[in-house]
Structure formats: C-alpha cells, structure tokens
C-alpha positions in Angstrom: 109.2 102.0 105.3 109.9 102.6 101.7 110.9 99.0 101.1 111.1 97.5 97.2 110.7 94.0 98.7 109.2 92.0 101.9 109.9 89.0 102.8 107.3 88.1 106.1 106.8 84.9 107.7 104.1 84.1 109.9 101.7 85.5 107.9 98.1 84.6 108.8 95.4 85.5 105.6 91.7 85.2 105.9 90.1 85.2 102.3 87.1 87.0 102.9 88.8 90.2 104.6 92.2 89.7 103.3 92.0 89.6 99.7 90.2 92.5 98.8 92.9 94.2 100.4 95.7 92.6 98.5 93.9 92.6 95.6 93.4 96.6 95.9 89.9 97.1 97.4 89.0 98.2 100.4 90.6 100.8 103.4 94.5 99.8 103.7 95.1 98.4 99.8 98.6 97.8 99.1 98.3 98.4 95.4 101.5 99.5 94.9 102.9 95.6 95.4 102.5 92.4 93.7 102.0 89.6 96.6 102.7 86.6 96.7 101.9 84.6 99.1 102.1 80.5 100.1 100.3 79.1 102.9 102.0 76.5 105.1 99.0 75.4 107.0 95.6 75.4 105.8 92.7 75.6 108.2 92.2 72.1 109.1 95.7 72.1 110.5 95.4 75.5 112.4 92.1 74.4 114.4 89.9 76.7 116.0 87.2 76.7 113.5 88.7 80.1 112.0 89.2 80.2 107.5 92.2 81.1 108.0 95.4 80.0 106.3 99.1 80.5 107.7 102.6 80.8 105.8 104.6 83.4 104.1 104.8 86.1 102.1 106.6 88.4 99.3 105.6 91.8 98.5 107.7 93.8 95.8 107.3 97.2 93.9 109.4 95.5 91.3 106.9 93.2 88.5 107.8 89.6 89.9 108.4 87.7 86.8 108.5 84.2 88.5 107.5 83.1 91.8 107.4 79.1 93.1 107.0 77.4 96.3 108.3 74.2 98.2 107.8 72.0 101.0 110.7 71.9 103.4 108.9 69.0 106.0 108.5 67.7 108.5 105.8 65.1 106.8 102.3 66.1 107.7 100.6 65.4 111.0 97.3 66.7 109.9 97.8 69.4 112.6 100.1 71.8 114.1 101.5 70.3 116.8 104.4 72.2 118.2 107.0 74.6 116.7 109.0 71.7 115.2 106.9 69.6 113.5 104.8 72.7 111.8 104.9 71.6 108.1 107.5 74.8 107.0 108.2 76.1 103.3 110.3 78.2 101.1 109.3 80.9 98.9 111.2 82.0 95.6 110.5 85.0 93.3 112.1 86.9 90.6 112.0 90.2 90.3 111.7 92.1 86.9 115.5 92.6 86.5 117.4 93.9 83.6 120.1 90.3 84.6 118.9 87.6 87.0 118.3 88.5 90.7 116.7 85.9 93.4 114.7 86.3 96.2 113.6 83.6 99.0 111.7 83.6 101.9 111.7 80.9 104.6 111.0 80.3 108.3 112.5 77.3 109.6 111.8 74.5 112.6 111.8 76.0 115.9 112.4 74.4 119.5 111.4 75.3 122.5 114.8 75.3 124.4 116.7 76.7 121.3 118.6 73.8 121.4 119.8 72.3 118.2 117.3 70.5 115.6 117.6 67.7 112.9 114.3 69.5 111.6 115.6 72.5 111.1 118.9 70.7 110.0 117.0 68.6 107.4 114.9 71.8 106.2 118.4 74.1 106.1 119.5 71.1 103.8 117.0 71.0 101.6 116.5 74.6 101.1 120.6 74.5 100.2 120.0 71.7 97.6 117.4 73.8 96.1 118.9 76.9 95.7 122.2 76.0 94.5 121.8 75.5 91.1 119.5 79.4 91.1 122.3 80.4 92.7 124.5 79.9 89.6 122.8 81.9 87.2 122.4 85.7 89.1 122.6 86.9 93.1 120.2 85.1 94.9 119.5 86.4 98.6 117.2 84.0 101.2 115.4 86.4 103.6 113.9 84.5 107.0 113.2 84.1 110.1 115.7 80.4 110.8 114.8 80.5 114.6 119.0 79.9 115.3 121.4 82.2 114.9 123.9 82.9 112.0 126.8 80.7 113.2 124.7 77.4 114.3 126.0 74.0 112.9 121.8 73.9 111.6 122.8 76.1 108.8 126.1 74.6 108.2 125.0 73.4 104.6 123.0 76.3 104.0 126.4 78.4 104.4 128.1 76.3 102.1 125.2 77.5 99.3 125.3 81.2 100.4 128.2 82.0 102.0 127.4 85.4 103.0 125.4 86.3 106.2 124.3 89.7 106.8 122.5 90.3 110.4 122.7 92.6 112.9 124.2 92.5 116.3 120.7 93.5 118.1 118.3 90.8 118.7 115.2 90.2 116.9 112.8 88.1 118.5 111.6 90.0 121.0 110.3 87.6 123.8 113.8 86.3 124.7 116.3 89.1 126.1 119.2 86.6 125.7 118.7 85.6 122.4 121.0 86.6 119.2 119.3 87.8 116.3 117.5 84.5 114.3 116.2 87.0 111.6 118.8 87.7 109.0 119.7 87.4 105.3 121.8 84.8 103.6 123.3 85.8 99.6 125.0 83.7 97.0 127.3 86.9 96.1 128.8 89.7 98.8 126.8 92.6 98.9 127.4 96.0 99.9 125.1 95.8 102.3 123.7 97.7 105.5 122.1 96.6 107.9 119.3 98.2 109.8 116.7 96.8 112.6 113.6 99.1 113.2 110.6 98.3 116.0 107.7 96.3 115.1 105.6 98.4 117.1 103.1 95.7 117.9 102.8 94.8 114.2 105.1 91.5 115.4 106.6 89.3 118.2 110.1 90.1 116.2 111.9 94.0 115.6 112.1 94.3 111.6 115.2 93.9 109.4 116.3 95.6 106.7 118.6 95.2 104.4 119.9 98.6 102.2 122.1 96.7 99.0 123.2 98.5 96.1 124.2 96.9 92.8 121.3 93.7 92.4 120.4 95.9 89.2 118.1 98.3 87.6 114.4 97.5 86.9 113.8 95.8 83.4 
C-alpha cells in the first residue's frame, strides 16, 4: 500500500517462523521496515499450547530513533479471559525526523455489547496522562483500534490530550453492520489530513485505514 508507517494491533508473532521474516530472511521479508513490535500476552496467557505471543506493532520506512512500551491494565489474571480484562498496551516511536514527530499505537478494552467500559475508560486515561507531556514537544498522532467510536464519553480524557480525531464515516470492524468506525487516529496538532479506508481482503476482521498527512516533516 505504499505506507511510510503501520500501526497494527492484534498482531500474533511466532518466533521460530516470524522472525526470520522481520529480520529479513526468508520468502515474504519486509526489509524495507524497521519493526517494532510489543507483545501484550505472552503464551502462558494465550493457552493452547502454541509459542506464540500477541500485541502490537509499528512498521516504518523512516529509521525509528526511539521506541517504548507501556502497560495500560487491567492487572493480570494470568490468562485471557474475555475482551475486557485482556492485559492491553500502548506503543510509542519516533521517527527519524528533521523536528520531533510522535507516533502511538494502542488497542483498547472491548465489550461484548459495546456498551460503555471503566476499562477502557481507565486505559483511555492513562494513555492521555502519558502522552501529554510528548505531546508538548512536536505533533504526536495515536493510531488504534479503541473498540468505541470517536465521540464516546470513554475517550473523553483522551480528547482533552489530542483534540483532533480523524476517522472515516465507513465502518471498520467488519463483523457488526451497525457499528461506527472504532479504528481511527487521534493528533495533538490539526493535520491536513485524508482519510481513506481500503479492504482487508481476509488479511483482518477490520477494513484498513489510512491516513494521507502532509507537513509532520522531512526525513532527518
């Protein structure tokens, strides 16, 4: 898709076939990115008996000078239980910039009726607390999927942060006809931004967005 960066949640890694490929060996290497990516559950947590670890991911043509991780909660259970109490995380990188740009990655609490969560209400929360203070020094823009949509009181301290929301009007998640879309982009600066949603083609239970910005700045 001639992307510079990804930001994917949900991504499920097995060592011994999956690194090679990141790494640039093997059929399907992806050696023009740098990867970074965090698990959120390990393999104990998954079950199943597979080695398999589970959580997100960045992939960027652009050098990332910096990357960090964090634990969003809930506390944990020693295994996934449901949607809502899956241990979640947020991702950060910088890019290789000529000024300070911010990227973040995060998939947040989700319930089975849609309905609204003090999980995901605690975890928009901290993510905000967080990010403020990155969000001071250059643009900063949160990619993920939040499992709500843009205007729910979940995010309300999140939009206080980074007040701009860029989505589109189609849905993303494609199991739920009804739904708005819950996969979407959040910035600390406007952006001249557009907005485009593409099919996942079986590659995911959610269509892909993408955001087209101009302005972030040149590579360093």
């Amino acid at each position: 898709m001639d992307i510079d960066i990804g930001a994917l949640q949900e991504v499920s890694l097995d060592p011994a076939s999956d690194l090679p490929v990141l790494l640039g060996g093997g059929p399907g290497n992806t050696s023009g990115y740098c990867w970074h990516f965090t698990p959120a559950l390990v393999p104990e947590e998954l079950g199943g008996g597979k080695p398999e670890y589970y959580g997100l991911a960045i992939v960027s043509r652009i050098p990332l000078s910096r990357t960090a991780a964090f634990q969003l909660g809930p506390a944990n259970t020693g295994s996934a239980v449901d949607a809502e109490s899956e241990q979640r995380i947020l991702q950060v990188a910088a890019p290789a910039l000529e000024r300070p740009v911010f990227i973040g990655n995060t998939h947040l609490a989700a319930t089975a009726d849609w309905s609204s969560s003090a999980v995901r209400r605690s975890q928009a929360g901290k993510i905000a607390g967080m990010l403020r203070p990155l969000a001071a020094q250059g643009p900063l823009i949160l990619c993920g999927d939040f499992n709500v949509e843009p205007s729910s009181s979940d995010l309300a301290e999140l939009r206080q942060a980074l007040p701009y929301f860029y989505s589109s009007t189609e849905r993303t998640y494609l199991e739920d006809h009804g739904r708005p879309p819950i996969d979407f982009f959040c910035s600390s600066v406007a952006l001249e931004a557009k907005i485009s949603v593409f099919l996942a083609d079986g590659l995911s239970d959610h269509n892909i967005v993408v955001a087209t910005c101009s302005g972030l700045g040149s590579r360093a």
